[in-house]
HTML snippet that shows the backbone in 3Dmol.js (N, CA, C, O; Angstrom):
<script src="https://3Dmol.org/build/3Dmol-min.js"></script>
<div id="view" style="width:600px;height:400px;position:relative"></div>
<script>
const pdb = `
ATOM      1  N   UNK A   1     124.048 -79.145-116.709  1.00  0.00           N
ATOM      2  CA  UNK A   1     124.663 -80.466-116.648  1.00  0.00           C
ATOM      3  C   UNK A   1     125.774 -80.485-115.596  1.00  0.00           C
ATOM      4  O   UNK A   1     126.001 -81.567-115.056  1.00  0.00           O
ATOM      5  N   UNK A   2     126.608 -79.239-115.186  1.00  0.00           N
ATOM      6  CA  UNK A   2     127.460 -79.444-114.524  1.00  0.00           C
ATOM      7  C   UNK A   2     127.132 -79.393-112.766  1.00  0.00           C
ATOM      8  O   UNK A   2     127.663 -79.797-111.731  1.00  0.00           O
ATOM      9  N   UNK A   3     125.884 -78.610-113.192  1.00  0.00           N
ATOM     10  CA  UNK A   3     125.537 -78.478-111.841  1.00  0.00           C
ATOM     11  C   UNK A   3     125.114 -80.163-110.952  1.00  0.00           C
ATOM     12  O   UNK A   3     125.450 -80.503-109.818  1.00  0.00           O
ATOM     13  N   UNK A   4     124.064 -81.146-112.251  1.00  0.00           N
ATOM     14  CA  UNK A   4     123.805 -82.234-112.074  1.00  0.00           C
ATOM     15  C   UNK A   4     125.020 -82.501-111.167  1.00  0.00           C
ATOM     16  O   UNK A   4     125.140 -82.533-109.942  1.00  0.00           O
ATOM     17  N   UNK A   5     125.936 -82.693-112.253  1.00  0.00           N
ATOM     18  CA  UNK A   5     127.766 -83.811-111.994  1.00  0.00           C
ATOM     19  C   UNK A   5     127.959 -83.386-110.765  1.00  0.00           C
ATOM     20  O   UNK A   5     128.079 -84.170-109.824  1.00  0.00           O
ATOM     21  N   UNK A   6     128.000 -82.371-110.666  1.00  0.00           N
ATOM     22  CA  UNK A   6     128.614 -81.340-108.961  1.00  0.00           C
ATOM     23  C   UNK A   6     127.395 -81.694-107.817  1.00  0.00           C
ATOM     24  O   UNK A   6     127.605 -81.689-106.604  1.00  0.00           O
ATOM     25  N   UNK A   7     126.429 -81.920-108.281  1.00  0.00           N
ATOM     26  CA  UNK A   7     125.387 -82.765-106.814  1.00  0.00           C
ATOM     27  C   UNK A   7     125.710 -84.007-106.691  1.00  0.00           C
ATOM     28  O   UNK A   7     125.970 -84.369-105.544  1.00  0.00           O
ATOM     29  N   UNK A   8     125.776 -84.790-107.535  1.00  0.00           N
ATOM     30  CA  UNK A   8     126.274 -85.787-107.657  1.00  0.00           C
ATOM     31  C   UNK A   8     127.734 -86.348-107.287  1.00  0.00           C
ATOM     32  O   UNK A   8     128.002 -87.536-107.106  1.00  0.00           O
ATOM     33  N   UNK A   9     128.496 -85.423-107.222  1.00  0.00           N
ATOM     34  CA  UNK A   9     129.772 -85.820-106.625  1.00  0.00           C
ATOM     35  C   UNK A   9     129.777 -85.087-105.081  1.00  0.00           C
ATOM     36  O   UNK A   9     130.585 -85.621-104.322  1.00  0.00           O
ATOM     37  N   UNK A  10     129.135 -84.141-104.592  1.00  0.00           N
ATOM     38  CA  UNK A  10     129.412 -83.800-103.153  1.00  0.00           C
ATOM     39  C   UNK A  10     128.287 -84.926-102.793  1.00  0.00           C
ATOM     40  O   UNK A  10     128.837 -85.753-102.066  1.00  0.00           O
ATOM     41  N   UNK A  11     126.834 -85.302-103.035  1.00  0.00           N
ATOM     42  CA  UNK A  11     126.537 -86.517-102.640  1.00  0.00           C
ATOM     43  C   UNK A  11     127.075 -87.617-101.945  1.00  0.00           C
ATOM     44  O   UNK A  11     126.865 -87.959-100.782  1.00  0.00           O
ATOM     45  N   UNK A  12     128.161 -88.386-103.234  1.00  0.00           N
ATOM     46  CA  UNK A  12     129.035 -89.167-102.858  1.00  0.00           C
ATOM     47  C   UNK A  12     130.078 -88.739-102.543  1.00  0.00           C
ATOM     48  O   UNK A  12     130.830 -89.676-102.810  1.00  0.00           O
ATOM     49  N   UNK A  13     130.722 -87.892-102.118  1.00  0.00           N
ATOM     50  CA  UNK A  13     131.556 -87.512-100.965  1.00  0.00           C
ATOM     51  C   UNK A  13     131.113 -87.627 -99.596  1.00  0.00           C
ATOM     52  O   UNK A  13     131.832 -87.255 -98.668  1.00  0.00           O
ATOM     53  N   UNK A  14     130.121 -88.058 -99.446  1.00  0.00           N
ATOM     54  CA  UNK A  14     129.548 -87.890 -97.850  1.00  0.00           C
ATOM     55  C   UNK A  14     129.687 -89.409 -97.706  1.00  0.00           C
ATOM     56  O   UNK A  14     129.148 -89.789 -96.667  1.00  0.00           O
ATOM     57  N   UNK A  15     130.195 -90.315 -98.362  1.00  0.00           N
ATOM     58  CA  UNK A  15     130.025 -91.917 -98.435  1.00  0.00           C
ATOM     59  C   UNK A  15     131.129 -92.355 -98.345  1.00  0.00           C
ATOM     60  O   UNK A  15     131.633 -92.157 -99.450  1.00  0.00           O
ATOM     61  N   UNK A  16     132.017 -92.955 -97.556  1.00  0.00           N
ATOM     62  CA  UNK A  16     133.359 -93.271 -98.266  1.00  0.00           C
ATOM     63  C   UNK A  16     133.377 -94.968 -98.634  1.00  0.00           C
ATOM     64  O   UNK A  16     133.665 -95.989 -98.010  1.00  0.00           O
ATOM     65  N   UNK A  17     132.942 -94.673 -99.885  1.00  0.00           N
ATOM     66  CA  UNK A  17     132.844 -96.105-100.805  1.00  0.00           C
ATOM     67  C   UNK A  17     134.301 -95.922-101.686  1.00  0.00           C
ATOM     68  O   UNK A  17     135.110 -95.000-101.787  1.00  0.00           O
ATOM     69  N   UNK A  18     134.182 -97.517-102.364  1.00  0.00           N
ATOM     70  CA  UNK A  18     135.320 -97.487-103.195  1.00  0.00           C
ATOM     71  C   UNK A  18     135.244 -96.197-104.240  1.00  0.00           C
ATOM     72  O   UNK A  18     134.353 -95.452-104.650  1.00  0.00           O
ATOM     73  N   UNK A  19     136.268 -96.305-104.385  1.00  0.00           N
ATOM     74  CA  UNK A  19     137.158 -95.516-105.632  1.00  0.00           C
ATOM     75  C   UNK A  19     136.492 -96.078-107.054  1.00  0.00           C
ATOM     76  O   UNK A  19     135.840 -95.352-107.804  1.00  0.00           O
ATOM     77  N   UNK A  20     136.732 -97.342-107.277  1.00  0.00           N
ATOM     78  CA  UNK A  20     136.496 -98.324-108.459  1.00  0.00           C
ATOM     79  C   UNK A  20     135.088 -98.009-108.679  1.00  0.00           C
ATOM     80  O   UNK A  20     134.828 -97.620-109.817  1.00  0.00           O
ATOM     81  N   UNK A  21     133.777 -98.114-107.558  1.00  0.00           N
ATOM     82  CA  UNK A  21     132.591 -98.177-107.791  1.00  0.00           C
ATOM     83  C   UNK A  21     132.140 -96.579-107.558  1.00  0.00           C
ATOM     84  O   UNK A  21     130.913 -96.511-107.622  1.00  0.00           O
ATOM     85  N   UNK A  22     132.834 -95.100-107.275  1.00  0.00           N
ATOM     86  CA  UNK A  22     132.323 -94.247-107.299  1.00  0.00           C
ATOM     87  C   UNK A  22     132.560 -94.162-109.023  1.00  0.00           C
ATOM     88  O   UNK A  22     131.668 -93.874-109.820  1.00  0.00           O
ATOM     89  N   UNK A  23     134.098 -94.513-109.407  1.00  0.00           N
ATOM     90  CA  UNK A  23     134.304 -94.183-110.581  1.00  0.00           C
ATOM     91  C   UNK A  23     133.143 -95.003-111.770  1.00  0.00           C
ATOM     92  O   UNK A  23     133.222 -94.739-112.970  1.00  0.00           O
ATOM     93  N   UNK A  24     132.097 -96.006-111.223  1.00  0.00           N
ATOM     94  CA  UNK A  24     131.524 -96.730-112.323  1.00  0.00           C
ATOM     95  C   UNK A  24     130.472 -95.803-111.777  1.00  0.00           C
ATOM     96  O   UNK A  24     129.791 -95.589-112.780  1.00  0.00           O
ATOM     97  N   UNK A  25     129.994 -95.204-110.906  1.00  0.00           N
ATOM     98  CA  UNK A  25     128.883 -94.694-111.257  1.00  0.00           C
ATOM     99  C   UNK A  25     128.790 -92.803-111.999  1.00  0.00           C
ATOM    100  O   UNK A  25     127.778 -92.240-112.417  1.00  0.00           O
ATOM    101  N   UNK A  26     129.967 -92.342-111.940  1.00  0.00           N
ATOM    102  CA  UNK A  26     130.422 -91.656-112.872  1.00  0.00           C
ATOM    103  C   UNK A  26     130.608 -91.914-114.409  1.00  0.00           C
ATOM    104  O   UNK A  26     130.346 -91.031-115.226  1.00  0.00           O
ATOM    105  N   UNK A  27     131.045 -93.086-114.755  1.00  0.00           N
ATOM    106  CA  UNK A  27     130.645 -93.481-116.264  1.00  0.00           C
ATOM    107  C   UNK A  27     129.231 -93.887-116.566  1.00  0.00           C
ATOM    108  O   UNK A  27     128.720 -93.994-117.681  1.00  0.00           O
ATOM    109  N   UNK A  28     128.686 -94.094-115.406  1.00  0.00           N
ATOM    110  CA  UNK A  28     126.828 -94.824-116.164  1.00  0.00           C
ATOM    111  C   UNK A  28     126.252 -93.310-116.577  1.00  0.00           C
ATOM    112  O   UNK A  28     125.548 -93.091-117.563  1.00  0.00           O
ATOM    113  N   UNK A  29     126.828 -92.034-115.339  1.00  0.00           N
ATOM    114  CA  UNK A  29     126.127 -90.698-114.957  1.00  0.00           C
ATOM    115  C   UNK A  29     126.720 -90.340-116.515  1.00  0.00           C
ATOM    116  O   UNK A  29     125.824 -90.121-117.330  1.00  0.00           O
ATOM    117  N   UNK A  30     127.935 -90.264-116.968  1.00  0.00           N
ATOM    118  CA  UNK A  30     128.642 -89.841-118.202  1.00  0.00           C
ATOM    119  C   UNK A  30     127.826 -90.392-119.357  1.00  0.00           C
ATOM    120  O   UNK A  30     127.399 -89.553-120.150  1.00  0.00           O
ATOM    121  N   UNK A  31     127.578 -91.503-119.550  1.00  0.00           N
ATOM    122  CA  UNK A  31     127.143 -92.337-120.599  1.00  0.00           C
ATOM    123  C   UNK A  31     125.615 -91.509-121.178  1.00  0.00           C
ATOM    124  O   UNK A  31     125.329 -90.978-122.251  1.00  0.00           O
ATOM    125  N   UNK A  32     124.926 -91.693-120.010  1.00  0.00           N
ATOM    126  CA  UNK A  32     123.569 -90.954-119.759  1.00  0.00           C
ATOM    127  C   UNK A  32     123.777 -89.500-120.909  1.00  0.00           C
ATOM    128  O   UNK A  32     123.177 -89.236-121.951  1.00  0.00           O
ATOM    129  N   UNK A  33     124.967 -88.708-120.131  1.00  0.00           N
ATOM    130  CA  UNK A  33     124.872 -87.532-120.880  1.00  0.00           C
ATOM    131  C   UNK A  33     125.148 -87.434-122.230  1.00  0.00           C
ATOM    132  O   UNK A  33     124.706 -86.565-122.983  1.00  0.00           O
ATOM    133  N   UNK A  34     125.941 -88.410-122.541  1.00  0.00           N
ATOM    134  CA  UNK A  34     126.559 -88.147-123.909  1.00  0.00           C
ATOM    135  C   UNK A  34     125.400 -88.989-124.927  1.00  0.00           C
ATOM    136  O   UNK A  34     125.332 -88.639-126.105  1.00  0.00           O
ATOM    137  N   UNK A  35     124.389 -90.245-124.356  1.00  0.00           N
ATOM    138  CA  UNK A  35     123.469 -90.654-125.173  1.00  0.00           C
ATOM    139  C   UNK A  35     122.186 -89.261-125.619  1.00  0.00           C
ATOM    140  O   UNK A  35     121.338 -89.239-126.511  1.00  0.00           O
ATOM    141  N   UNK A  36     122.502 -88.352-124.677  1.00  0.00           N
ATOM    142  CA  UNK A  36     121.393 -87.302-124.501  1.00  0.00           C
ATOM    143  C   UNK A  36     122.318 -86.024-125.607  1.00  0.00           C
ATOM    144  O   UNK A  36     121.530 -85.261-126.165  1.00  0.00           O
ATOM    145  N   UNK A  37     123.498 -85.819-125.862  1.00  0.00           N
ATOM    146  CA  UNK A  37     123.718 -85.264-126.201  1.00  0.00           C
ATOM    147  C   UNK A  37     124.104 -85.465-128.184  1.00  0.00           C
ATOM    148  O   UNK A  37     124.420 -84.701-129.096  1.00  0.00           O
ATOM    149  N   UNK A  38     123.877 -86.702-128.058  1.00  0.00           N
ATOM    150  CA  UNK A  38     123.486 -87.681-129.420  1.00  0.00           C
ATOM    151  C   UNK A  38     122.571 -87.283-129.863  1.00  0.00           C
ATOM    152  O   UNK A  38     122.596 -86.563-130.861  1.00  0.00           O
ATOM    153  N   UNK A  39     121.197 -87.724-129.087  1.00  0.00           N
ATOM    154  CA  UNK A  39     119.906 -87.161-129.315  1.00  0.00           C
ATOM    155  C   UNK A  39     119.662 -85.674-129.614  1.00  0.00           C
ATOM    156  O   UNK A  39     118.982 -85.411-130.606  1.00  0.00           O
ATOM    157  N   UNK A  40     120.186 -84.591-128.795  1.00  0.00           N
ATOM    158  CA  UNK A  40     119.904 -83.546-129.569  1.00  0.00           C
ATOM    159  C   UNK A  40     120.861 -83.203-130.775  1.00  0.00           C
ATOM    160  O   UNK A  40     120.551 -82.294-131.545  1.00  0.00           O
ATOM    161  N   UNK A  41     122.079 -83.961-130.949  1.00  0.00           N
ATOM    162  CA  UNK A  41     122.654 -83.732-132.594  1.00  0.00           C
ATOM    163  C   UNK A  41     121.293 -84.482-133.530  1.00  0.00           C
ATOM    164  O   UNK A  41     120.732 -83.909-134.464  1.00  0.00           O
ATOM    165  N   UNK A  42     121.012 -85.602-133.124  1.00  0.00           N
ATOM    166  CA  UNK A  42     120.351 -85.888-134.563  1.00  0.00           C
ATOM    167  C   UNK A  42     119.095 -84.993-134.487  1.00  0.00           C
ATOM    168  O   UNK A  42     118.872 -84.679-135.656  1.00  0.00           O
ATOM    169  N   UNK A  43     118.162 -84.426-133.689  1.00  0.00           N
ATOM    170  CA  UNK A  43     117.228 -83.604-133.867  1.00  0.00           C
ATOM    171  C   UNK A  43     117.614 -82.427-134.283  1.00  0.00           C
ATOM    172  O   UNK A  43     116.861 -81.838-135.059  1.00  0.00           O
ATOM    173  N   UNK A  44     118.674 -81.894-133.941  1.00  0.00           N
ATOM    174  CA  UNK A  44     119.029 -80.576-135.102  1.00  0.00           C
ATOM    175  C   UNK A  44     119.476 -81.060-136.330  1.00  0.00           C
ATOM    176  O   UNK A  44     119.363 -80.383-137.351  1.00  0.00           O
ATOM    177  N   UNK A  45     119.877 -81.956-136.322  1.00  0.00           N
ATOM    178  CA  UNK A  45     119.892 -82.789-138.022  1.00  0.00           C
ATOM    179  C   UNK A  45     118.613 -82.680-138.712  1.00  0.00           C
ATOM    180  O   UNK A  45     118.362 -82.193-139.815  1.00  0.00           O
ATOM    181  N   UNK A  46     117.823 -83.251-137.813  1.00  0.00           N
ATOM    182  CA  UNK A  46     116.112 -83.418-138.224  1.00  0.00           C
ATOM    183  C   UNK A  46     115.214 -81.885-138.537  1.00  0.00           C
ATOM    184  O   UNK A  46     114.225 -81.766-139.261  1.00  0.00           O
ATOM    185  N   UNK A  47     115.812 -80.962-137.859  1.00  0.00           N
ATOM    186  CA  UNK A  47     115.343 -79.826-138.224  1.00  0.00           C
ATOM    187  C   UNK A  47     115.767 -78.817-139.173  1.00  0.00           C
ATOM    188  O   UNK A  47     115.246 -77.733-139.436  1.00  0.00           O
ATOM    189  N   UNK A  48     116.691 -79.309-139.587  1.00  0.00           N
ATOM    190  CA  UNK A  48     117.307 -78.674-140.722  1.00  0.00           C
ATOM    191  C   UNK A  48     118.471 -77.766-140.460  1.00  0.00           C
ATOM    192  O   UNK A  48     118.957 -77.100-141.374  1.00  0.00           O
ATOM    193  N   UNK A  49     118.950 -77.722-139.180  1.00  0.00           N
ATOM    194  CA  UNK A  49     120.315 -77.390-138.772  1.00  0.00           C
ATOM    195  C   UNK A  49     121.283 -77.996-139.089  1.00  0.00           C
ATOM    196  O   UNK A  49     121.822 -78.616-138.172  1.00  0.00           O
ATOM    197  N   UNK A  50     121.890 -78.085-140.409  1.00  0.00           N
ATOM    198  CA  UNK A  50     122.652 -79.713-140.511  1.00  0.00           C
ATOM    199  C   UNK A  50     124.008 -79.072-139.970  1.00  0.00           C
ATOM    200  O   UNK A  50     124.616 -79.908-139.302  1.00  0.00           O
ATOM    201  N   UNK A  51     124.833 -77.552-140.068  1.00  0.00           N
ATOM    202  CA  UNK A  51     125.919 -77.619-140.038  1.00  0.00           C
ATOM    203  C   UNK A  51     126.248 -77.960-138.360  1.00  0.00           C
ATOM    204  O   UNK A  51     127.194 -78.644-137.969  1.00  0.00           O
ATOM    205  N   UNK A  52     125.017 -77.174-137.323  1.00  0.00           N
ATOM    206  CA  UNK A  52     125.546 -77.288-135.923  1.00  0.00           C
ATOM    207  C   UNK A  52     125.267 -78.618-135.419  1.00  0.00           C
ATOM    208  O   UNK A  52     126.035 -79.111-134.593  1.00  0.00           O
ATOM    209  N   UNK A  53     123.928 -79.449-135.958  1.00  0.00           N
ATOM    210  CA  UNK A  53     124.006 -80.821-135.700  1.00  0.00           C
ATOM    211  C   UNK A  53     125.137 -81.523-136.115  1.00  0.00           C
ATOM    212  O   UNK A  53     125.732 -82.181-135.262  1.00  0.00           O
ATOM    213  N   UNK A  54     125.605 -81.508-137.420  1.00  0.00           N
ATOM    214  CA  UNK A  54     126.965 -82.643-137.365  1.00  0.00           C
ATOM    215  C   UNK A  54     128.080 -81.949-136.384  1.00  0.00           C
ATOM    216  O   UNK A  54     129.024 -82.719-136.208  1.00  0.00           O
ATOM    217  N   UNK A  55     128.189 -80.987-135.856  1.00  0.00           N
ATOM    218  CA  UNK A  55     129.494 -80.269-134.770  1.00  0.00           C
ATOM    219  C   UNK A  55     129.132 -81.098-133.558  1.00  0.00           C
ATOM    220  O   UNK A  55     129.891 -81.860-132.959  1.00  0.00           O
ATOM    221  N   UNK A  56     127.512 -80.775-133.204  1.00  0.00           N
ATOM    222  CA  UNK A  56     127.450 -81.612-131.720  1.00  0.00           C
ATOM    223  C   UNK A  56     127.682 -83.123-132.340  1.00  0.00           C
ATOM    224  O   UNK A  56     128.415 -83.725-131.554  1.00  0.00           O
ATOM    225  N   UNK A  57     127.421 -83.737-133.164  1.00  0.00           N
ATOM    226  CA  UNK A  57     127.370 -85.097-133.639  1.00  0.00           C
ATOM    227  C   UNK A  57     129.021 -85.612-133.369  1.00  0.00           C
ATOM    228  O   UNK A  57     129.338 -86.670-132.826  1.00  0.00           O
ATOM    229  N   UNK A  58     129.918 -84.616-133.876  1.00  0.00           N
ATOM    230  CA  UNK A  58     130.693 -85.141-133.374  1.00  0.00           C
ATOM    231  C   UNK A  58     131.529 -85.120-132.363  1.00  0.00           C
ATOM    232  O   UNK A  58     132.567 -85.778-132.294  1.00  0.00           O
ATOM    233  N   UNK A  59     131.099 -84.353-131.532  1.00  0.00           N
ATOM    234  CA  UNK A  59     131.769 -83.740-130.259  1.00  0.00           C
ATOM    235  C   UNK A  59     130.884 -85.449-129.382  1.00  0.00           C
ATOM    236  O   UNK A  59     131.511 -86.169-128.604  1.00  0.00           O
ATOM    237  N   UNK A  60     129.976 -85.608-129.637  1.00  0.00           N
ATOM    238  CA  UNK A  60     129.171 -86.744-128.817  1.00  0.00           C
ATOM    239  C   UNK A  60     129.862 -88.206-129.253  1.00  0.00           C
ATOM    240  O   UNK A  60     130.054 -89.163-128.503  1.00  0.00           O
ATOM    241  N   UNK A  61     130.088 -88.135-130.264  1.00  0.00           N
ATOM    242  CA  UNK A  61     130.537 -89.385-130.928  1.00  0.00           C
ATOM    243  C   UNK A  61     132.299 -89.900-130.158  1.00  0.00           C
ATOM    244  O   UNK A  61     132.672 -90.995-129.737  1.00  0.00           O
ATOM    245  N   UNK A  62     133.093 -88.450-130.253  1.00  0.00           N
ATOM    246  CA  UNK A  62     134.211 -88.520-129.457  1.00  0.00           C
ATOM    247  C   UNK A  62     134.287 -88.920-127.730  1.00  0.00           C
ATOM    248  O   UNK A  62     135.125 -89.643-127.191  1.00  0.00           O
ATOM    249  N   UNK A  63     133.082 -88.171-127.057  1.00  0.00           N
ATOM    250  CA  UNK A  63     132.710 -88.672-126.293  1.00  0.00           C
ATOM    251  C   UNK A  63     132.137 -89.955-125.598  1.00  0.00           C
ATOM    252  O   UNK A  63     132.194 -90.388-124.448  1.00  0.00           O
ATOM    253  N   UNK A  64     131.674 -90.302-126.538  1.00  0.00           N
ATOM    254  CA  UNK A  64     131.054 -91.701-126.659  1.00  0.00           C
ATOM    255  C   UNK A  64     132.466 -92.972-126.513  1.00  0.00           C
ATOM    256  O   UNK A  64     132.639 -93.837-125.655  1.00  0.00           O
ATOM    257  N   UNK A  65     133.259 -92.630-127.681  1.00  0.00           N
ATOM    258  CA  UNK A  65     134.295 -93.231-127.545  1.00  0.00           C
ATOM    259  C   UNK A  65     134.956 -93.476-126.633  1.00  0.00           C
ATOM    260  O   UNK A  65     135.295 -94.623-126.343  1.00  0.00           O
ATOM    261  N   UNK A  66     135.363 -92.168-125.819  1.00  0.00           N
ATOM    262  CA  UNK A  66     135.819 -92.259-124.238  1.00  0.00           C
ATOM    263  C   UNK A  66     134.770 -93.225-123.161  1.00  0.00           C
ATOM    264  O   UNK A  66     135.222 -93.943-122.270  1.00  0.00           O
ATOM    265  N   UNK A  67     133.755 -93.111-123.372  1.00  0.00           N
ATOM    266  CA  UNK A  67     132.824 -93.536-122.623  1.00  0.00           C
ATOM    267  C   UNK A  67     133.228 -94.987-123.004  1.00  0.00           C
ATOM    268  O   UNK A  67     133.645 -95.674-122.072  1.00  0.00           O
ATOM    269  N   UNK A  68     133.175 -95.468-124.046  1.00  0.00           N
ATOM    270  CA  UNK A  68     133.692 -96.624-123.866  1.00  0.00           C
ATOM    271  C   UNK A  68     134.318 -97.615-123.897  1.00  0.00           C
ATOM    272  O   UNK A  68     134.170 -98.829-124.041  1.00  0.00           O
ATOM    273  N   UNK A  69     135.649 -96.309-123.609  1.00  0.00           N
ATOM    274  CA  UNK A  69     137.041 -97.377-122.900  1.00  0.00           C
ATOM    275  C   UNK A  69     136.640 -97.447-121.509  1.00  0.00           C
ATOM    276  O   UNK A  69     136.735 -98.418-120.759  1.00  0.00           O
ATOM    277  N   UNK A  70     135.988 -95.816-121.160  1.00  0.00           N
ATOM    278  CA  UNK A  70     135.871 -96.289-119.531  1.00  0.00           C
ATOM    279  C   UNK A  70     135.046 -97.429-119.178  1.00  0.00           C
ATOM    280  O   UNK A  70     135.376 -98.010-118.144  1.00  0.00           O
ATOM    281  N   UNK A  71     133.499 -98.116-120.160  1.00  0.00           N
ATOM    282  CA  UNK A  71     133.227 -99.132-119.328  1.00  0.00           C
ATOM    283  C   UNK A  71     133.902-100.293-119.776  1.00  0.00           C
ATOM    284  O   UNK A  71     133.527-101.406-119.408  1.00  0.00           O
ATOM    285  N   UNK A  72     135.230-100.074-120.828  1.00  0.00           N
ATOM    286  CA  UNK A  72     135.744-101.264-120.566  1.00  0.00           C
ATOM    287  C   UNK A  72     136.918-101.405-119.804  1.00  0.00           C
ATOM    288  O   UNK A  72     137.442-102.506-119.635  1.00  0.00           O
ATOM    289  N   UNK A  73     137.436-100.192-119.259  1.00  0.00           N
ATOM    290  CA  UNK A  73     138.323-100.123-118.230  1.00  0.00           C
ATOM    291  C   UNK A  73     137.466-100.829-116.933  1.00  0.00           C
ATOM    292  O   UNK A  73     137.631-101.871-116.297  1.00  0.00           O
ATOM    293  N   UNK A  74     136.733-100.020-116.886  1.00  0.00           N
ATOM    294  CA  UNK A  74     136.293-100.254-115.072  1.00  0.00           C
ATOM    295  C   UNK A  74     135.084-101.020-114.776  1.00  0.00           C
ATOM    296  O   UNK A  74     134.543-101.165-113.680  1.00  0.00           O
ATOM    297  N   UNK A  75     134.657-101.600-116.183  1.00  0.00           N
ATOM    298  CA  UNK A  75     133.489-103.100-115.764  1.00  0.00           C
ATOM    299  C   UNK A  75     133.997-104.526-116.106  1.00  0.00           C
ATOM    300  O   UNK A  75     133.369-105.568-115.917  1.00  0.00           O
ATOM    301  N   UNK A  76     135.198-104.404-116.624  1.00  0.00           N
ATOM    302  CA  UNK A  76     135.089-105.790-117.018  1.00  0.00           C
ATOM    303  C   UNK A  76     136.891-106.264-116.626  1.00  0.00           C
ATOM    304  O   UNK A  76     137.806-105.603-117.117  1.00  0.00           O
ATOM    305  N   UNK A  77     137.193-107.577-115.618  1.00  0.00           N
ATOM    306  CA  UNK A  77     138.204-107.631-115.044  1.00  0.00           C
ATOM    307  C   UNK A  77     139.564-107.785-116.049  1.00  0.00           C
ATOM    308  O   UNK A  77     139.519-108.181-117.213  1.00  0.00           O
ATOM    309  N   UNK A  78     140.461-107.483-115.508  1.00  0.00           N
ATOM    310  CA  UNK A  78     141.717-107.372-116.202  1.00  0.00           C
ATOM    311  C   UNK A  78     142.524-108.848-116.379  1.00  0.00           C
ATOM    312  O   UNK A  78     142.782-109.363-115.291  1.00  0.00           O
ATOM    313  N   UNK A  79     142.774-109.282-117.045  1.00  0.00           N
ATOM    314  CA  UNK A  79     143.375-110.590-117.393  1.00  0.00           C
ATOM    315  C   UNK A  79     144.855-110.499-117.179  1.00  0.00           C
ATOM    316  O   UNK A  79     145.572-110.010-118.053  1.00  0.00           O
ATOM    317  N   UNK A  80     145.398-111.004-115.916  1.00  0.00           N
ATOM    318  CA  UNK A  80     147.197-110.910-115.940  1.00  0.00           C
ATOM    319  C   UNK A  80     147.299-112.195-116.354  1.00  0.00           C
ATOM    320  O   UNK A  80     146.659-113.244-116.276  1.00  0.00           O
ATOM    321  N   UNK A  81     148.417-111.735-116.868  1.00  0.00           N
ATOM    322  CA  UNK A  81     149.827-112.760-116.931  1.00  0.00           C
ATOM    323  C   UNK A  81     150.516-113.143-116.699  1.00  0.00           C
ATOM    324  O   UNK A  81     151.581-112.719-117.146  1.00  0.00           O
ATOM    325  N   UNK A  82     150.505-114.231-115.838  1.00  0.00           N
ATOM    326  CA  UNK A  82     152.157-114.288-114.707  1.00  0.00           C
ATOM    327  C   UNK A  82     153.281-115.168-115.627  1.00  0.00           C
ATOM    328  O   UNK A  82     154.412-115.374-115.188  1.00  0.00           O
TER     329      UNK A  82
END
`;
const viewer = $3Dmol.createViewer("view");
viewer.addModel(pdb, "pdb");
viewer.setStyle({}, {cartoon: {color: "spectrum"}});
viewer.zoomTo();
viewer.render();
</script>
């Protein structure tokens, strides 16, 4: 997985795009992993691994959470107040 993230970021280092839109395609790339890392908690659930499935279950779930402040940080515009 890290190797993925690490092609993926010298990739877009060769681009000089925004900041804002490298950082959203780092949360879609994030999101991806942590829905995948969901999936294998509940299949070790399903196989009768229950103690290491609920550990990844919740290591993904925490993750998840982060995942989404970031797409509500960086997809959806900020409302000021003057």
């Amino acid at each position: 997985m890290f190797s993925l993230l690490d092609m993926i970021n010298h990739y877009l280092g060769y681009f000089n795009i925004n900041v804002k839109l490298k950082n959203r395609i780092y949360t879609i790339v994030g999101a991806l992993g942590t829905i995948y890392l969901l999936y294998v908690a509940i299949r070790w659930i399903q196989n009768g691994y229950w103690l290491r499935g609920i550990g990844i279950l919740l290591v993904g779930l925490i993750l998840a959470y982060f995942t989404v402040m970031n797409v509500f940080l960086l997809f959806y515009p900020k409302e000021t107040t003057v």
